[in-house]
Wavefront OBJ file of the C-alpha trace (Angstrom):
o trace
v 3.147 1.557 10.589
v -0.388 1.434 9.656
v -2.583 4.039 9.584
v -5.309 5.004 12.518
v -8.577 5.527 10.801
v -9.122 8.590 13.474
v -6.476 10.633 11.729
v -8.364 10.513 8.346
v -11.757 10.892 9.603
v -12.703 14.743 9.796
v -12.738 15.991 12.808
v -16.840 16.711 13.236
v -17.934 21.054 13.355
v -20.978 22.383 15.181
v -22.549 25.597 15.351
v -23.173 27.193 18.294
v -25.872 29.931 19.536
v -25.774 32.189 21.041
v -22.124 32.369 20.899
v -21.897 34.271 24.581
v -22.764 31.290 25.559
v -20.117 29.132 24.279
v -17.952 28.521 27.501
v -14.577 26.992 26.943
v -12.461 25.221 30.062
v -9.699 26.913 31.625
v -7.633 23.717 30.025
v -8.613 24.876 26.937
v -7.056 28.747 27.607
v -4.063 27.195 28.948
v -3.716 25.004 25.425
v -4.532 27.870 23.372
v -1.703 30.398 25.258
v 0.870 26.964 24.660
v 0.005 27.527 20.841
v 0.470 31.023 20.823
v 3.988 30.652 22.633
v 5.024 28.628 19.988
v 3.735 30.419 16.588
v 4.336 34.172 18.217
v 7.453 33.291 19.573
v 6.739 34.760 22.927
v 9.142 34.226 25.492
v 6.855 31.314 28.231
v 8.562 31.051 32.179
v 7.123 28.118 34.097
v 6.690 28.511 37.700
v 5.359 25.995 40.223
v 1.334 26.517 39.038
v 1.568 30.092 36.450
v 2.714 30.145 33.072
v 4.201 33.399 32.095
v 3.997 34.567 28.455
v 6.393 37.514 27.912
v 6.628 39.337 24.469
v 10.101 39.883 22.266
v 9.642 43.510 23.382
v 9.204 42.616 27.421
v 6.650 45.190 27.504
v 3.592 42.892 27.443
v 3.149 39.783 29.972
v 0.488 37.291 29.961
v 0.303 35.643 33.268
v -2.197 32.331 33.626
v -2.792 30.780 36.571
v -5.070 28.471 36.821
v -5.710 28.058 40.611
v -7.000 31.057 40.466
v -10.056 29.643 38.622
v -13.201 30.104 40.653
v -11.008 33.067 42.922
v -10.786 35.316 40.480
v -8.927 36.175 36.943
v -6.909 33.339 35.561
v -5.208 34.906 32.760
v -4.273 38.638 33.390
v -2.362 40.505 30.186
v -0.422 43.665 31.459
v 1.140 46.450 29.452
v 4.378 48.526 30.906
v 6.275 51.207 29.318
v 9.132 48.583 30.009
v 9.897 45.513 31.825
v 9.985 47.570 35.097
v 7.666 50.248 34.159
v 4.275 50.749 36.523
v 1.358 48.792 34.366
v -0.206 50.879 31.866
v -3.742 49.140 31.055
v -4.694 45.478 32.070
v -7.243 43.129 31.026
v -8.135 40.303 33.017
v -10.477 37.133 32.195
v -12.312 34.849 34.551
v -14.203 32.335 34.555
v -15.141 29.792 31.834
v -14.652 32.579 28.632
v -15.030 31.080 25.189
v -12.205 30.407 23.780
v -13.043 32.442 20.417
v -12.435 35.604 22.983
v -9.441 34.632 24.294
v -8.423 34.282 20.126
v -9.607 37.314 19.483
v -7.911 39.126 22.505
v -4.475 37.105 21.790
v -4.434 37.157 17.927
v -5.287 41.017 18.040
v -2.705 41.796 20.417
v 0.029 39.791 18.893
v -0.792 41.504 15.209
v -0.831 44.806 16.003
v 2.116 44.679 19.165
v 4.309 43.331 15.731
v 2.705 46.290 13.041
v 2.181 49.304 15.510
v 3.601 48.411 19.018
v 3.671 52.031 20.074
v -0.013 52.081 19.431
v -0.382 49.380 21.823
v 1.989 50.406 24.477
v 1.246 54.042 24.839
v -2.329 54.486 22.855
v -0.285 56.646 20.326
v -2.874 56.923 17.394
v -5.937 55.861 19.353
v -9.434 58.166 19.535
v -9.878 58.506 23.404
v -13.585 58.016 23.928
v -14.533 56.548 20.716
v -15.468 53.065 20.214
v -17.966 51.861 17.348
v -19.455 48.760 17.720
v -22.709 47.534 15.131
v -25.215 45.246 16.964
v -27.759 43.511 15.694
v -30.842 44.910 17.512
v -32.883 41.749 17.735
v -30.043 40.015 19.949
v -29.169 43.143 22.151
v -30.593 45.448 23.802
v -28.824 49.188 24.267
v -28.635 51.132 28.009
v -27.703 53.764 29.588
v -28.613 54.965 32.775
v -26.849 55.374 36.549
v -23.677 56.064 34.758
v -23.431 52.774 32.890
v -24.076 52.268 29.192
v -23.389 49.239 26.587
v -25.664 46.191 25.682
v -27.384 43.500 27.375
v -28.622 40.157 25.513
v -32.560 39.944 24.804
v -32.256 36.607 27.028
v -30.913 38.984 29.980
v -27.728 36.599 30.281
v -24.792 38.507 29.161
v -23.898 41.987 28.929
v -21.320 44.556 27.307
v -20.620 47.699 29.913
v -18.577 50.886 29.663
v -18.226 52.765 32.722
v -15.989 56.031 32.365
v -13.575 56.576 35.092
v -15.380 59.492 35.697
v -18.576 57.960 36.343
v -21.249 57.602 39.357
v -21.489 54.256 38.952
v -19.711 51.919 41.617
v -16.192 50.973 40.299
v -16.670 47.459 38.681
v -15.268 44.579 40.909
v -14.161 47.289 43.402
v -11.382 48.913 40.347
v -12.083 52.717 39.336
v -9.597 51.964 36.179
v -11.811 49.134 34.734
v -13.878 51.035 32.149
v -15.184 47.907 29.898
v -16.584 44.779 31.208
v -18.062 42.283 29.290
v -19.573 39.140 31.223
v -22.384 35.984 31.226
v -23.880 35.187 33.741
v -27.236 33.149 33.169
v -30.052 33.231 35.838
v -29.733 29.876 36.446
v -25.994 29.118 36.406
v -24.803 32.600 37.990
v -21.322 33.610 37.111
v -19.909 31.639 33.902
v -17.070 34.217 32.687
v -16.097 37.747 32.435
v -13.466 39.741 30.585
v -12.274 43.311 32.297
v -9.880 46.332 30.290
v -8.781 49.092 32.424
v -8.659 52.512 31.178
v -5.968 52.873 28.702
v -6.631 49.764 26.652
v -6.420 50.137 23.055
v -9.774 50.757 21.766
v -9.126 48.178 19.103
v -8.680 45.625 21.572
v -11.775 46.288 23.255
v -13.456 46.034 20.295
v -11.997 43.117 18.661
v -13.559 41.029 21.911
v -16.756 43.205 22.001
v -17.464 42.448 18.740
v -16.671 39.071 19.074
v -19.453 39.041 22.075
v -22.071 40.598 20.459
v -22.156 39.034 17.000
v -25.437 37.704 16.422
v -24.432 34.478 14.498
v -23.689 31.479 15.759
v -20.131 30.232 16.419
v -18.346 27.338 14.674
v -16.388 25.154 16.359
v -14.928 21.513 16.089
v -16.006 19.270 18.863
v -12.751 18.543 19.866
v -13.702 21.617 22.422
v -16.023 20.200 24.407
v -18.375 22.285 26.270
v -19.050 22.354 29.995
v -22.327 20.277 31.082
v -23.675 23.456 32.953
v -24.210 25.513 29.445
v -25.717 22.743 27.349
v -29.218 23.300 28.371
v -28.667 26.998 27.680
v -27.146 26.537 24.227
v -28.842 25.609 20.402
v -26.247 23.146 18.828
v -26.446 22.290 14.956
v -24.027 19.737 13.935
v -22.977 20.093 10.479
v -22.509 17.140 7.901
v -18.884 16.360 7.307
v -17.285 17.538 4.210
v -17.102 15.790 0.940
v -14.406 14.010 0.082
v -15.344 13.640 -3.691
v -12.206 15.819 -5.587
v -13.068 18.805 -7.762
v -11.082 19.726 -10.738
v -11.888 23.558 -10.072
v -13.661 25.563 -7.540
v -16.972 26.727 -8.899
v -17.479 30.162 -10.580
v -20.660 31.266 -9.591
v -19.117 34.524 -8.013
v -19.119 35.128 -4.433
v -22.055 33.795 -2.077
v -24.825 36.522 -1.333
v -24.545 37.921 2.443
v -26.658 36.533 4.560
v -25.817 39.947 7.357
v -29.255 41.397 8.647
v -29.804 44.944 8.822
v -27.536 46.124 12.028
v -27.884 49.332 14.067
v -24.783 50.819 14.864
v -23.894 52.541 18.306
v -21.353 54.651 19.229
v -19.819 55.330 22.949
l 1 2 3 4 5 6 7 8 9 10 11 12 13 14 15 16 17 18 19 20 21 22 23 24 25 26 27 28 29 30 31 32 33 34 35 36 37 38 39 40 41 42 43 44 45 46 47 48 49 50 51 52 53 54 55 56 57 58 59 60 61 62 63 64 65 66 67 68 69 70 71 72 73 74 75 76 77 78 79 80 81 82 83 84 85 86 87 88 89 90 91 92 93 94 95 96 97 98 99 100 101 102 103 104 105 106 107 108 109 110 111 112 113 114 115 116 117 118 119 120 121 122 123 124 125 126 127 128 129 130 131 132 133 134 135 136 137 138 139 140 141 142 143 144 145 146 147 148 149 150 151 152 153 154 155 156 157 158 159 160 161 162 163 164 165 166 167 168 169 170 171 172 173 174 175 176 177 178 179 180 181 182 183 184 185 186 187 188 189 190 191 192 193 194 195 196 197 198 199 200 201 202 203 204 205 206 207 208 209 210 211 212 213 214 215 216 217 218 219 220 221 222 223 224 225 226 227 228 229 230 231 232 233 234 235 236 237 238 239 240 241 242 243 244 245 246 247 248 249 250 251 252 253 254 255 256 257 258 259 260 261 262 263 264 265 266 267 268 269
């Protein structure tokens, strides 16, 4: 069988900023939990329009729906005690979230569920109160005021929130338990995506996506993601040159490449 000259060609990478920005479809969620299935060996139930993602332990569920898009979360991950236990923390994601955040949430949960799952479960280990993130202060700007505090982009289009269940701040989409909420929503698009924790979240989850969020640089990503028509205009996109295909005999010595970081500010809540 010959070969198809699309299977040899690379597959072409962009760079994306900023990286809030970088919606991914709900097809593209739905693709990315089928992957994760398969290399975490999660247990996956069908049903007439959810997928349900169960881990080996039955005390984590994934549930994705996507109906629900444009009604509310599609892909809700719950935490229980055990299979019939009341839920213990929840996040929930909406909208059209890029996909590196769902990554993030997935690949972070799935790591540490397998190394430390009673740090995951029941927040044994955890700092209540305590969560560290380093922003670069150019991109973000820090609040807080009327019992709200996080970050909010320079361009005013996405923004990281904490609200402690003790605070006067109205509960965020109508739930006392949700402390964190990160979200885009441009001026000119309105609601793009949003991703919700309830209280007793593991910090590091939070702030495996929250750092994802508010990292400055710009995102790579192969093209075989396409992005939604409504964030283009928002959105600088560098393609980059595909790589050579000339062989080296050895990878160079120079030593490793200078950091490019800039000087970050870091913020504790």
């Amino acid at each position: 069988m010959p070969n198809d000259p699309d299977q040899d060609r690379p597959r072409e990478e962009i760079l994306i900023s900023p990286r809030y920005l970088a919606a991914s479809l709900p097809t593209d969620h739905q693709l990315l939990l089928d992957i994760f299935v398969e290399e975490a060996a999660w247990n996956a139930d069908t049903g007439e329009s959810t997928l349900t993602v169960t881990s080996p332990c039955r005390r984590i569920t994934i549930r994705h729906d996507p109906t629900a898009v444009g009604r509310g979360p599609h892909m809700v991950i719950s935490a229980r005690t055990d299979d019939e236990a009341a839920e213990r923390w929840r996040a929930e994601m909406s909208g059209l979230v890029p996909i590196e955040c769902v990554a993030t949430l997935l690949g972070t949960l799935a790591g540490e569920l397998a190394t430390d799952p009673d740090h995951i479960v029941y927040g044994i280990g955890a700092e209540p109160g305590l969560l560290e993130l380093y922003v670069d202060a150019d991109s973000w700007t820090h609040f807080d005021d009327f019992g709200l505090s996080g970050f909010i982009s320079r361009d005013g289009h996405a923004a990281v929130v904490n609200r402690p269940v003790d605070s006067s701040a109205p509960p965020i989409h109508g739930d006392a338990s949700v402390t964190w909420h990160l979200a885009a929503s441009p001026e000119d698009v309105g609601h793009l995506w949003d991703i919700s924790f309830t209280e007793k979240t593991p910090p590091l989850l939070l702030h495996a996506v929250a750092a994802e969020t508010l990292d400055h640089r710009p995102t790579l990503r192969s093209t075989s993601f396409p992005l939604p028509g409504v964030v283009i205009p928002l959105v600088t996109i560098e393609r980059l040159p595909p790589p050579s295909r000339r062989p080296t005999a050895q990878p160079p010595h120079g030593g490793p490449p200078r950091s490019t970081e800039p000087n970050r500010t870091p913020k504790t809540r």
